[in-house]
C-alpha positions in Angstrom: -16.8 20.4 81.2 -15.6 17.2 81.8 -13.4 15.2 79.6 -15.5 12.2 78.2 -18.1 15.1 76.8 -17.3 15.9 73.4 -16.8 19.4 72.6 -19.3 21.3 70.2 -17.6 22.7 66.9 -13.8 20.9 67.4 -12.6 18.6 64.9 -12.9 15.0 65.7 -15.6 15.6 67.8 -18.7 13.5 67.4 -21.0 16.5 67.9 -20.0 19.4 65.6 -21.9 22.3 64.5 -23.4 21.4 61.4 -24.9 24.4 60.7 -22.2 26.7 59.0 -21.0 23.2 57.1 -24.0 22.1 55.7 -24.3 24.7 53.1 -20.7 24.7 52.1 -20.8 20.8 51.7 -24.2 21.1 49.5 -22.0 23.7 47.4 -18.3 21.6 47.3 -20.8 17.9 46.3 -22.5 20.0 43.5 -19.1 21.5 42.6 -17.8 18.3 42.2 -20.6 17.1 40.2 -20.0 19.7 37.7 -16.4 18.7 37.2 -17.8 15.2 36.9 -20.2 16.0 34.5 -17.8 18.6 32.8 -15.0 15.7 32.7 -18.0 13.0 31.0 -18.6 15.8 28.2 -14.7 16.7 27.4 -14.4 12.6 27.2 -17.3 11.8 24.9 -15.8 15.0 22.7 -12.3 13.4 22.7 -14.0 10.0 21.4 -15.7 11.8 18.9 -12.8 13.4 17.3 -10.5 10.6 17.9 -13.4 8.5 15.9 -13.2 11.4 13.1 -9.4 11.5 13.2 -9.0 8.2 12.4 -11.6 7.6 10.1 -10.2 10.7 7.7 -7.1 8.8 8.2 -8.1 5.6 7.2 -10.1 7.2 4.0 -6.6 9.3 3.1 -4.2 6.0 3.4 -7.1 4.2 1.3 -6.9 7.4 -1.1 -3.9 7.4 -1.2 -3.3 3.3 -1.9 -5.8 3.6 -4.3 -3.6 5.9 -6.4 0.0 4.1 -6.1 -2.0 1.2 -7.3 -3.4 2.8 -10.3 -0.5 4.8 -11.0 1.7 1.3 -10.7 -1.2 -0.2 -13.4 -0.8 3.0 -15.5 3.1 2.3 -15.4 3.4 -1.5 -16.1 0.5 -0.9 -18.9 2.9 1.3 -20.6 5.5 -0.5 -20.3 3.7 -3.5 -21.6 2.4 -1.4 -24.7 6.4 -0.4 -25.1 8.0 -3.8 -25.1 5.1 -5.0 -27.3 5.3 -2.5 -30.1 9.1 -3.1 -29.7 8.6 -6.4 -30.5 6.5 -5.8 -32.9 9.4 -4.1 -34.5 11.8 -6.5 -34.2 9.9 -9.1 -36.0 8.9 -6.8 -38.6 12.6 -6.0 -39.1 13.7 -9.9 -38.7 10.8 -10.5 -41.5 12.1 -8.1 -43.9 16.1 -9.0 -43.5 15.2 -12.9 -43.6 12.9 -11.9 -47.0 15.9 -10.2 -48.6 18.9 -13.2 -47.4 16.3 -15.6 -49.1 16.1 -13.1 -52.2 19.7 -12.9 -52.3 20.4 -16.9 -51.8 17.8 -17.7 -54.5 19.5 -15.1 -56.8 22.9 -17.0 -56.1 21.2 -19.9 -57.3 19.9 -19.6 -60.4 23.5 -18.3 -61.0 25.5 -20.9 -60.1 23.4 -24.1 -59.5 26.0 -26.5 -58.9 27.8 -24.4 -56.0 24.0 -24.0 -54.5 24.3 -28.1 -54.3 27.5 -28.3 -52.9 26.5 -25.6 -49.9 23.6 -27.7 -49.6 25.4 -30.9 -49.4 27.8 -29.3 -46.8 25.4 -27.6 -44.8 23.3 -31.0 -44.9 26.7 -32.9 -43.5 27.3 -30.7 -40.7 23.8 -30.8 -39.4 24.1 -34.4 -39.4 27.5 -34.6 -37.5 26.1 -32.3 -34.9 22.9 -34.2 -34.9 24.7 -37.6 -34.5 27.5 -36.5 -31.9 24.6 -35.5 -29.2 23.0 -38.2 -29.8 
């Protein structure tokens, strides 16, 4: 053999024996497309619970601001209907006390006419000092 002829069956020869290798490169190239394949399937199932995962997610956070939100309403509506029937009270109360001083001051009145004149006159003097001094 001489030395620029290529041997049969080395490695890095141009000539190999292609006989034993041609069935286990058929077998490794449809292994590999398997995997491929096999990798394409696991990705597409990833996706589709990914895409499920975050939709269920999306629909619990809007759930779940949904119900701060009405509980919030349910909260500032009560509230509301508190400080209005309190008020409500208050003014009924105010009504009644101011009914009974006016009573009371009428009462006075008829009792004593002249002093009702002079509490008018000096009530009526002070208002108009105040009035005049802002002025």
């Amino acid at each position: 053999m001489s030395s620029d002829t290529p041997s049969k069956g080395f490695p890095g020869s141009s000539i190999e024996d292609t006989g034993d290798k041609e069935p286990i490169a058929y077998g490794a190239r449809d292994r590999l497309a398997e995997d491929v394949s096999s990798l394409r399937a696991d990705m597409t199932k990833m996706h589709e619970t990914f895409s499920n995962f975050v939709s269920e997610t999306s629909g619990h956070a809007g759930r779940t601001a949904r119900s701060v939100g009405q509980a919030v309403a349910s909260q500032v509506g009560s509230t509301a209907s508190g400080l209005a029937t309190t008020s409500a009270e208050l003014a009924s109360s105010a009504t009644e006390q101011l009914k009974t001083f006016a009573t009371e001051l009428e009462g006075i009145a008829r009792k004593n006419p002249l002093g009702a004149l002079a509490g008018a006159l000096a009530v009526g003097i002070v208002i108009g000092l105040i009035v005049r001094g802002r002025g």
